[in-house]
ROLO-765327 format. One record per atom (N, C-alpha, C): residue number from 0; residue in one letter; atom name; x, y, z. Coordinates in nm, 3 decimals. Example, Ala and Ser with C-alpha at 12.3 -4.5 7.8 and 13.67 -1.06 7.14 Angstrom:
ROLO-765327
+-----+------+------+---------+---------+---------+
! pos ! code ! site !       X !       Y !       Z !
+-----+------+------+---------+---------+---------+
!   0 !    A !    N !   1.319 !  -0.569 !   0.780 !
!   0 !    A !   CA !   1.230 !  -0.450 !   0.780 !
!   0 !    A !    C !   1.320 !  -0.330 !   0.780 !
!   1 !    S !    N !   1.285 !  -0.225 !   0.708 !
!   1 !    S !   CA !   1.367 !  -0.106 !   0.714 !
!   1 !    S !    C !   1.290 !   0.003 !   0.787 !
+-----+------+------+---------+---------+---------+
END
This chain:
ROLO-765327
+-----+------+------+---------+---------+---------+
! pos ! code ! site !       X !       Y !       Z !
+-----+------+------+---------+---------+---------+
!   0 !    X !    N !  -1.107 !   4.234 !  -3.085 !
!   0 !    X !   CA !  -1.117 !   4.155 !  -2.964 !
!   0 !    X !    C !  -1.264 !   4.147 !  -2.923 !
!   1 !    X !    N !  -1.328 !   4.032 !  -2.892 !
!   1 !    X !   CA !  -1.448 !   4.018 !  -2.864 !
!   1 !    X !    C !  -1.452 !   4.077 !  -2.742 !
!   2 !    X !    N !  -1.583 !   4.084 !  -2.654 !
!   2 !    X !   CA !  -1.595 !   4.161 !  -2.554 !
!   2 !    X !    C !  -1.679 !   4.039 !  -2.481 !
!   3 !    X !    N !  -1.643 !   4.023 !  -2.377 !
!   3 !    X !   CA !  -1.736 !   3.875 !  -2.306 !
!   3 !    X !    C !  -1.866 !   3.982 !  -2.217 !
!   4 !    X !    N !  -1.978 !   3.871 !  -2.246 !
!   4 !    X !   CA !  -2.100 !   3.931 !  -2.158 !
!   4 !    X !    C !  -2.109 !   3.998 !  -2.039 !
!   5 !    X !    N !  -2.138 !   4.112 !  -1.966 !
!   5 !    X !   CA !  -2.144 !   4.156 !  -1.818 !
!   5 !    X !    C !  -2.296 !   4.041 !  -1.797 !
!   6 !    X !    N !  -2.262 !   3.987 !  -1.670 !
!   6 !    X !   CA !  -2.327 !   3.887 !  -1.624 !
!   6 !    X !    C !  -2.354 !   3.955 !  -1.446 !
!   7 !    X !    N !  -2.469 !   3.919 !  -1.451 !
!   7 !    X !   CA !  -2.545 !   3.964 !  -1.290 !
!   7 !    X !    C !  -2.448 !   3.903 !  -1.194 !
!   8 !    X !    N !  -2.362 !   4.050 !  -1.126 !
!   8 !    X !   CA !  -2.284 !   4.010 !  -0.958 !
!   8 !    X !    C !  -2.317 !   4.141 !  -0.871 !
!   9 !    X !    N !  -2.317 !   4.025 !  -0.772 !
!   9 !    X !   CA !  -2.298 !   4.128 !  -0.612 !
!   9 !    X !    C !  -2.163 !   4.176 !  -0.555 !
!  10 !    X !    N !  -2.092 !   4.279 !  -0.541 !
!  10 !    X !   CA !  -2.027 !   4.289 !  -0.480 !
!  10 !    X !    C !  -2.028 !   4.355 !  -0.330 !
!  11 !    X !    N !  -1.957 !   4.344 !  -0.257 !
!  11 !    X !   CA !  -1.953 !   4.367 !  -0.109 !
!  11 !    X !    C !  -1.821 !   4.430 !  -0.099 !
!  12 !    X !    N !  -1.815 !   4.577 !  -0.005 !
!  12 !    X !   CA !  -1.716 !   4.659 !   0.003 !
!  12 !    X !    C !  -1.708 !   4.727 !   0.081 !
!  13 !    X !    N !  -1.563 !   4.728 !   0.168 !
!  13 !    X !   CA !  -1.598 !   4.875 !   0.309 !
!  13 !    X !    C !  -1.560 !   4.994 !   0.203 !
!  14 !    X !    N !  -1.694 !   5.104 !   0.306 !
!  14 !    X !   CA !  -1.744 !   5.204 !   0.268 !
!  14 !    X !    C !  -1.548 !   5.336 !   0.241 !
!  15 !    X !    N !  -1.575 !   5.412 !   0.259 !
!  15 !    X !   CA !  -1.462 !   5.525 !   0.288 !
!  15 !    X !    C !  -1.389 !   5.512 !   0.399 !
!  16 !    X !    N !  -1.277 !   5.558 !   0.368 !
!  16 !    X !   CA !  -1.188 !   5.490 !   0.526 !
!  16 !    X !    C !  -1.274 !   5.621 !   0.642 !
!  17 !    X !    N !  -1.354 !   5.564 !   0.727 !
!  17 !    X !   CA !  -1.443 !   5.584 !   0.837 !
!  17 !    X !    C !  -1.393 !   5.504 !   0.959 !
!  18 !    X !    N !  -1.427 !   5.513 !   1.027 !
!  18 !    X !   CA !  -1.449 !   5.475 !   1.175 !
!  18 !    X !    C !  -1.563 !   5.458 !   1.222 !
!  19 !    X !    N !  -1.644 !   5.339 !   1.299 !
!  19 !    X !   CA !  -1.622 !   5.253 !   1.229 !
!  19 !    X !    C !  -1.646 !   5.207 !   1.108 !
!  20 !    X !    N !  -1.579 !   5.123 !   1.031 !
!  20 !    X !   CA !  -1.560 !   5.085 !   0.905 !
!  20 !    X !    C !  -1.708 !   5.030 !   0.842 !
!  21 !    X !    N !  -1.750 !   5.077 !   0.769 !
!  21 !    X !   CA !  -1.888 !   5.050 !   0.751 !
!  21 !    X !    C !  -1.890 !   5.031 !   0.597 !
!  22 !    X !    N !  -1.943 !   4.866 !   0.567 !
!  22 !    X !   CA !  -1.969 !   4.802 !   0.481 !
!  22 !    X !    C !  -2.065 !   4.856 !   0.397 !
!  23 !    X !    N !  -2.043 !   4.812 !   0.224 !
!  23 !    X !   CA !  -2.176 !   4.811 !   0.126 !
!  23 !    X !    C !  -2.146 !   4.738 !   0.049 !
!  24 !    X !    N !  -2.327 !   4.754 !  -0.021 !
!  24 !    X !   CA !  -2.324 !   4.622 !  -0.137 !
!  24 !    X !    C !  -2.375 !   4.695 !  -0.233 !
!  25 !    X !    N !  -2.309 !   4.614 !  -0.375 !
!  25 !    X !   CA !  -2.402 !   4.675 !  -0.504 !
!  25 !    X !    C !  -2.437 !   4.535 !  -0.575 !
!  26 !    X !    N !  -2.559 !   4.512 !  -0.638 !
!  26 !    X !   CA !  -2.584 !   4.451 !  -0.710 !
!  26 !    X !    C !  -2.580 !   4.505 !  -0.830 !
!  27 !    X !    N !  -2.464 !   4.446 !  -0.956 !
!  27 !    X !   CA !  -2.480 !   4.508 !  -1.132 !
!  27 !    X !    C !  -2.533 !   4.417 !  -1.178 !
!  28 !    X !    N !  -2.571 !   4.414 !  -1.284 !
!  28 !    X !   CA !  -2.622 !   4.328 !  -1.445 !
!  28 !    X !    C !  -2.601 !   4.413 !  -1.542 !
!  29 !    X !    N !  -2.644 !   4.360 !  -1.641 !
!  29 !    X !   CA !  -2.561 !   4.452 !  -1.805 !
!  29 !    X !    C !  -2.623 !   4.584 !  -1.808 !
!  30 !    X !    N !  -2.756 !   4.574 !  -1.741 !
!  30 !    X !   CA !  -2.800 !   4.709 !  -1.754 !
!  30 !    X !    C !  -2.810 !   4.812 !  -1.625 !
!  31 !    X !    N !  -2.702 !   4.774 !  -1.588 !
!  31 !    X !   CA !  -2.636 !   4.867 !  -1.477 !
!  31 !    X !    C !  -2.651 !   4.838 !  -1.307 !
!  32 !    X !    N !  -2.665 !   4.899 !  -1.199 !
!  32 !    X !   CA !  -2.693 !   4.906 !  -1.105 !
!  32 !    X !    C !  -2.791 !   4.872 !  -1.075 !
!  33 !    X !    N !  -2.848 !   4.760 !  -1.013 !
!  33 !    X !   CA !  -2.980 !   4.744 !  -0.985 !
!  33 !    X !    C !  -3.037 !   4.720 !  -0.890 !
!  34 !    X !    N !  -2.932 !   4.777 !  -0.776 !
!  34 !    X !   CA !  -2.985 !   4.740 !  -0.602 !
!  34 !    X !    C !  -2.820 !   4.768 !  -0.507 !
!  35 !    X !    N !  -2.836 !   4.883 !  -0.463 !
!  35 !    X !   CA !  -2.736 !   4.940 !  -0.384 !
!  35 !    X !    C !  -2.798 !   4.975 !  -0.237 !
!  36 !    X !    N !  -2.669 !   4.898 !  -0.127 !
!  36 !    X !   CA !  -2.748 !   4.979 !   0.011 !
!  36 !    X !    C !  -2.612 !   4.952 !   0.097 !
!  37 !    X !    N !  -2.645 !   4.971 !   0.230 !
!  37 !    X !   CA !  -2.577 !   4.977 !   0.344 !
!  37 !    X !    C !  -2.568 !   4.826 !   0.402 !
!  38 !    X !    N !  -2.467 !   4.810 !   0.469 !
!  38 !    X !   CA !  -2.426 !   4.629 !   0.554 !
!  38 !    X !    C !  -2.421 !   4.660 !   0.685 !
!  39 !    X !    N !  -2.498 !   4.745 !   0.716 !
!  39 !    X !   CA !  -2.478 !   4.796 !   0.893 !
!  39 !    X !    C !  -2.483 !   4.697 !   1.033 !
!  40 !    X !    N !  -2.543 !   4.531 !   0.966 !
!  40 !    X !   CA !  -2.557 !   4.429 !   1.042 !
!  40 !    X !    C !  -2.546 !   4.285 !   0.976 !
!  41 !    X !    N !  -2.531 !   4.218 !   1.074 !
!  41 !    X !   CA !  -2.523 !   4.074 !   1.021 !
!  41 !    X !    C !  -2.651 !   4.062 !   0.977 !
!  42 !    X !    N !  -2.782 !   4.061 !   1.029 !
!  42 !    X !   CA !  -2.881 !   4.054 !   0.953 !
!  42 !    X !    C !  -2.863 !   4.106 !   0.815 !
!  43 !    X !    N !  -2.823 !   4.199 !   0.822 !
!  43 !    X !   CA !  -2.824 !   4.305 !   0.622 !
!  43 !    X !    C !  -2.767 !   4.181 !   0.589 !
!  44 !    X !    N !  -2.616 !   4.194 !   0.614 !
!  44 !    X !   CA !  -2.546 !   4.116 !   0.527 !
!  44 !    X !    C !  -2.605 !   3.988 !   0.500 !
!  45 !    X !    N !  -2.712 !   3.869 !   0.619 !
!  45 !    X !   CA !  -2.749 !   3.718 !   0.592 !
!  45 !    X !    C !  -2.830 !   3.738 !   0.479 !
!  46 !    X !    N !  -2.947 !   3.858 !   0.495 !
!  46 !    X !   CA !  -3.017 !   3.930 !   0.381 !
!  46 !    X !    C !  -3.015 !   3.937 !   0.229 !
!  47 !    X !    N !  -2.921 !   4.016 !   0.228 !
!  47 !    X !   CA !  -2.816 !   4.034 !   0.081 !
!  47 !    X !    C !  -2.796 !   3.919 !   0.074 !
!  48 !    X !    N !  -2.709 !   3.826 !   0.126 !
!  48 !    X !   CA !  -2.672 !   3.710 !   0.047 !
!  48 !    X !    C !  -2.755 !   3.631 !   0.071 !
!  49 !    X !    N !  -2.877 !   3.602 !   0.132 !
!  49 !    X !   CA !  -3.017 !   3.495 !   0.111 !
!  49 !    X !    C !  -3.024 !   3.521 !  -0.054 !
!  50 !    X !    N !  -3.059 !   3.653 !  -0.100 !
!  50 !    X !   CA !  -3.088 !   3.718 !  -0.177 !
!  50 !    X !    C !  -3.035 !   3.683 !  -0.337 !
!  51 !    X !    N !  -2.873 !   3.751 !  -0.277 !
!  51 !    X !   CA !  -2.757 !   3.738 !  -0.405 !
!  51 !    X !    C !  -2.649 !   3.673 !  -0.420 !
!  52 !    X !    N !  -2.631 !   3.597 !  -0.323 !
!  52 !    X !   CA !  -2.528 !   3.529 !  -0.233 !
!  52 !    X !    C !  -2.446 !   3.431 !  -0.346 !
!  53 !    X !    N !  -2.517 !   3.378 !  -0.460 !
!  53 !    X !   CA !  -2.463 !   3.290 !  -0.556 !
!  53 !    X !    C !  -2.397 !   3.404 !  -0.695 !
!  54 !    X !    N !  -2.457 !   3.544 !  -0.678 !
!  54 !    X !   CA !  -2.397 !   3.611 !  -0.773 !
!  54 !    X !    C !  -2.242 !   3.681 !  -0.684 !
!  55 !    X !    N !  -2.215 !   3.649 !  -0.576 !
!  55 !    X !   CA !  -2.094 !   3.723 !  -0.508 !
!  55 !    X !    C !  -1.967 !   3.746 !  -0.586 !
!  56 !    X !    N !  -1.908 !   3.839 !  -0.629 !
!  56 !    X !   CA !  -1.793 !   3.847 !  -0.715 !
!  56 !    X !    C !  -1.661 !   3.939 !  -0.610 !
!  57 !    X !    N !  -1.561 !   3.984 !  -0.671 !
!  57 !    X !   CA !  -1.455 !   4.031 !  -0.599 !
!  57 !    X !    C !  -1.391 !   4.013 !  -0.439 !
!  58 !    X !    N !  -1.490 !   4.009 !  -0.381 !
!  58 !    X !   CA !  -1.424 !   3.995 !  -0.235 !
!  58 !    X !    C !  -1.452 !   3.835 !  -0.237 !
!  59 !    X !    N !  -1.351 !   3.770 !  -0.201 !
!  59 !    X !   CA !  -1.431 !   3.650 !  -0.111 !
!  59 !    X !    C !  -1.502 !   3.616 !  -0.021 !
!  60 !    X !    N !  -1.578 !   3.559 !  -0.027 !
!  60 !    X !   CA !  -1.686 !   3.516 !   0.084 !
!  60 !    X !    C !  -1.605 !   3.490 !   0.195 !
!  61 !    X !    N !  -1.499 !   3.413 !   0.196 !
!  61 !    X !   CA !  -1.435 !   3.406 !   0.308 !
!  61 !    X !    C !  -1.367 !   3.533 !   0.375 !
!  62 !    X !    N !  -1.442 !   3.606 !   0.326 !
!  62 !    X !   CA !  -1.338 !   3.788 !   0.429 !
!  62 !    X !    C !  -1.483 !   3.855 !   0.453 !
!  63 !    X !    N !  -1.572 !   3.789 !   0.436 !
!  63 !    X !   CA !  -1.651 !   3.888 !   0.506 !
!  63 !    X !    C !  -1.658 !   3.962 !   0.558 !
!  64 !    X !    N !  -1.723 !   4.084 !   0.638 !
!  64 !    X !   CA !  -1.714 !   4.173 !   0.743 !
!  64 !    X !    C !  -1.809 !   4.090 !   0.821 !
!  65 !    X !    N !  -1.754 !   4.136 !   0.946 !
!  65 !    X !   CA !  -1.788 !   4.083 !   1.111 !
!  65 !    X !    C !  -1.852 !   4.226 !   1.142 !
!  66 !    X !    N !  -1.910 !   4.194 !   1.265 !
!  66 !    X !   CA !  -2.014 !   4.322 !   1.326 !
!  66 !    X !    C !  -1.982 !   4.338 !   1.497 !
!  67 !    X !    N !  -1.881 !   4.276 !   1.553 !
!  67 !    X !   CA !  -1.848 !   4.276 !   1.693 !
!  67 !    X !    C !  -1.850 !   4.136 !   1.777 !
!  68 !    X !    N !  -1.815 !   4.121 !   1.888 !
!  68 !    X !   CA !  -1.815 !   3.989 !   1.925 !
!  68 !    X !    C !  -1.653 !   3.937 !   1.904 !
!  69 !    X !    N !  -1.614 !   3.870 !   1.980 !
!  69 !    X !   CA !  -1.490 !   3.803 !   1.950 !
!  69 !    X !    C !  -1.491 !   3.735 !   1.858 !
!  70 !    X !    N !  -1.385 !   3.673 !   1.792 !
!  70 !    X !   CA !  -1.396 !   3.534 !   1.673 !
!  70 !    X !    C !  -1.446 !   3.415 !   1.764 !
!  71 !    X !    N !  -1.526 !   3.356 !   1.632 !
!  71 !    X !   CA !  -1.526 !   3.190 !   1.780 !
!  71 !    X !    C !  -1.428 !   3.147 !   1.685 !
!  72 !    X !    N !  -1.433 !   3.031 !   1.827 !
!  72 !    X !   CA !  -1.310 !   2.903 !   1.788 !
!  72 !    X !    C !  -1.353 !   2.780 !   1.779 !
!  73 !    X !    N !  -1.408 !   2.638 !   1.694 !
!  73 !    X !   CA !  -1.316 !   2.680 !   1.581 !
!  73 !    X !    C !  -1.387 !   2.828 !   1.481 !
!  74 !    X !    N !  -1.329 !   2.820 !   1.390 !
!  74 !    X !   CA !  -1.382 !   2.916 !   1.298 !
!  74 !    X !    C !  -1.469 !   2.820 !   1.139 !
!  75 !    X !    N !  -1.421 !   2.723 !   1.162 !
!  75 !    X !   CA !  -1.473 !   2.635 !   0.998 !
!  75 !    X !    C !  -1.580 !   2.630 !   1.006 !
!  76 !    X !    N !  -1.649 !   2.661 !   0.897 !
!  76 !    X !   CA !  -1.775 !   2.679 !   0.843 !
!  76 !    X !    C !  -1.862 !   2.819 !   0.884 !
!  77 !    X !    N !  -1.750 !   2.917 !   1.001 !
!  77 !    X !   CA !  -1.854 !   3.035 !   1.008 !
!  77 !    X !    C !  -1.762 !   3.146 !   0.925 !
!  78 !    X !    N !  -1.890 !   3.216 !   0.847 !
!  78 !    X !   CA !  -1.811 !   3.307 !   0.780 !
!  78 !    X !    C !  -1.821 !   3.504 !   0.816 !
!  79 !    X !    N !  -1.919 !   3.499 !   0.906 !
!  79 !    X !   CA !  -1.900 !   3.635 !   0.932 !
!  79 !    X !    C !  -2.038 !   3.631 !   1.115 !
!  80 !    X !    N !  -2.013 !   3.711 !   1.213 !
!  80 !    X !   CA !  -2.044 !   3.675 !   1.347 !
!  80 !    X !    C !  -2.088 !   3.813 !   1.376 !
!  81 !    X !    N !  -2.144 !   3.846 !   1.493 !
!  81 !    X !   CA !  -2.172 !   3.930 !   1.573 !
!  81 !    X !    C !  -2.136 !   3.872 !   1.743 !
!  82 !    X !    N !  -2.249 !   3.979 !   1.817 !
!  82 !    X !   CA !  -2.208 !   3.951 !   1.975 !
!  82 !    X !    C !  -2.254 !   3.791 !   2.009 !
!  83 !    X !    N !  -2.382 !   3.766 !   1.926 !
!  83 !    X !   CA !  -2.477 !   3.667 !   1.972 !
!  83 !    X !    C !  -2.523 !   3.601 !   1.866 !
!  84 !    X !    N !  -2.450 !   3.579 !   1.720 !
!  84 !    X !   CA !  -2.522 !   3.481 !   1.643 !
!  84 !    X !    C !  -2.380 !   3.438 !   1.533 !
!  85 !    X !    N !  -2.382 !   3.364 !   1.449 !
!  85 !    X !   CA !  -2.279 !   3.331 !   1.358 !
!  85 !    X !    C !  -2.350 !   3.317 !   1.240 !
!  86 !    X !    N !  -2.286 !   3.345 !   1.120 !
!  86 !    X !   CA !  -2.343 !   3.355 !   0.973 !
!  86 !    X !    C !  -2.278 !   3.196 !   0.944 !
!  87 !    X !    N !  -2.306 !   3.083 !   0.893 !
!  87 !    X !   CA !  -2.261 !   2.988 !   0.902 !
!  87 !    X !    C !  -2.358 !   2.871 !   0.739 !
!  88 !    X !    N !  -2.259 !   2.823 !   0.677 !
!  88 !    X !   CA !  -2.312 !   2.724 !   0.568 !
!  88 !    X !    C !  -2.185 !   2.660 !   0.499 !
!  89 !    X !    N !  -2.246 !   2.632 !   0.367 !
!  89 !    X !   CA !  -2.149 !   2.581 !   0.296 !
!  89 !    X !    C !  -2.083 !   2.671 !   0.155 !
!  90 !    X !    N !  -2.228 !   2.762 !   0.096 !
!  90 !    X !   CA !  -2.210 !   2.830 !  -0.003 !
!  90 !    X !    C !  -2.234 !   2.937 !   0.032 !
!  91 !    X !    N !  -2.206 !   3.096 !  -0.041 !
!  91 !    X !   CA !  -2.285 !   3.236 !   0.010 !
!  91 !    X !    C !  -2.412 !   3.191 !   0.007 !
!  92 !    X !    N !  -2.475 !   3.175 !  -0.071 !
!  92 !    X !   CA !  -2.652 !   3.113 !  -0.110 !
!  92 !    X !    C !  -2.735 !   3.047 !  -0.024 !
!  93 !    X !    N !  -2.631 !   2.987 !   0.089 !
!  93 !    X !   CA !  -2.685 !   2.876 !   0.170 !
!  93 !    X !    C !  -2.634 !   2.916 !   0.282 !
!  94 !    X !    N !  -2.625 !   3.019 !   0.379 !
!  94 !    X !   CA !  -2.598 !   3.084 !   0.499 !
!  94 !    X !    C !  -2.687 !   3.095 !   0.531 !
!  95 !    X !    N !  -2.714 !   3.071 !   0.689 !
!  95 !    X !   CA !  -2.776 !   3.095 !   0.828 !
!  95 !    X !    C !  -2.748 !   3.134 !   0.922 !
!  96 !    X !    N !  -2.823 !   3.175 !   0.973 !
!  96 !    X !   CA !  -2.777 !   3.241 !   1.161 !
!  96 !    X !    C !  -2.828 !   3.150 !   1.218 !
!  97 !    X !    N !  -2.709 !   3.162 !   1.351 !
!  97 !    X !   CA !  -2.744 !   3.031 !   1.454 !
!  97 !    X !    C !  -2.718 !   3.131 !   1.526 !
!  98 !    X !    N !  -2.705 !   3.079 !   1.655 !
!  98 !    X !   CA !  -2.712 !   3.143 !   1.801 !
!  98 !    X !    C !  -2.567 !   3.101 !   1.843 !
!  99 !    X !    N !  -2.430 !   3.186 !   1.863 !
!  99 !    X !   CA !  -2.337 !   3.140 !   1.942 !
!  99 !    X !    C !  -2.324 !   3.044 !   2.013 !
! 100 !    X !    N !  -2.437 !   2.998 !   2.058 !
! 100 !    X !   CA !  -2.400 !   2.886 !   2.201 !
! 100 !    X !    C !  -2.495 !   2.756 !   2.119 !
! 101 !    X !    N !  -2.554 !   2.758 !   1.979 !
! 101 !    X !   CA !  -2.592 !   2.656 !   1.946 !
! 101 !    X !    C !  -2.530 !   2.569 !   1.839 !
! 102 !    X !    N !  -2.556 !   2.448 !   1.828 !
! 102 !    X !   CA !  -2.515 !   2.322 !   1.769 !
! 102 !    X !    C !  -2.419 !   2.417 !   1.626 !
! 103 !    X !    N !  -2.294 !   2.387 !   1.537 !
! 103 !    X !   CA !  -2.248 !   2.408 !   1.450 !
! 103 !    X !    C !  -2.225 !   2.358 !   1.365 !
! 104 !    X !    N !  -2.356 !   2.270 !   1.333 !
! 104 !    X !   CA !  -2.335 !   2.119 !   1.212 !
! 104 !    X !    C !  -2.369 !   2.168 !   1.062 !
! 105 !    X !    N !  -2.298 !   2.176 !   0.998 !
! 105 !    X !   CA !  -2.317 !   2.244 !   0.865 !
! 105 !    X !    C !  -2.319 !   2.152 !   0.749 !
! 106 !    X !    N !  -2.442 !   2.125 !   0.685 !
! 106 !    X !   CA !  -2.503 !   2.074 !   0.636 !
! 106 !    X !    C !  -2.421 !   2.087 !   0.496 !
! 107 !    X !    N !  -2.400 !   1.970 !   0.410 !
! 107 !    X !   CA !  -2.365 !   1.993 !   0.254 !
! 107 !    X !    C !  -2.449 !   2.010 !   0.142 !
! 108 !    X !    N !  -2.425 !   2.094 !   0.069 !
! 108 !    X !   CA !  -2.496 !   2.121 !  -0.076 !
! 108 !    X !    C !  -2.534 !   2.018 !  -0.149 !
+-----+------+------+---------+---------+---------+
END
């Protein structure tokens, strides 16, 4: 049986069942681990995926972890929020922070 290539992904994962539930990321490629840390904020997380956001594997982008703040309403096109900003685009690769109370026009790829 052939063996298909390990190809460069990010994955995103809550940590140990903790309180609160506290997110991480690993970046692999064939030659192993090549960038592991903590998701302690929406900044980390816009970060990481500015970063790696097109290599994202296992979780869906659409389950992100949230950082506090209610959900807004609607919810289309934001994919992960805090008290005072929304993670918001079209692709992981192409996320921004806006400001809760500003415009939610999400631009296409």
């Amino acid at each position: 049986m052939k063996e298909l290539p390990v190809k460069k992904a990010l994955h995103i994962f809550p940590g140990p069942e903790a309180l609160p539930r506290a997110w991480s990321y690993r970046v692999t490629s064939p030659e192993g681990v090549s960038e592991t840390g903590p998701l302690p904020s929406l900044d980390a997380l816009a970060e990481v995926l500015q970063r790696h956001g097109a290599l994202l594997t296992d979780l869906p982008w659409t389950e992100l972890p949230t950082f506090g703040g209610t959900p807004p309403s609607p919810t289309d096109g934001v994919w992960s929020w805090d008290e005072r900003r929304l993670l918001v685009g079209v692709r992981p690769d192409l996320l921004e922070l806006i400001a809760r109370d500003g415009p939610r026009e999400v631009a296409s790829p």
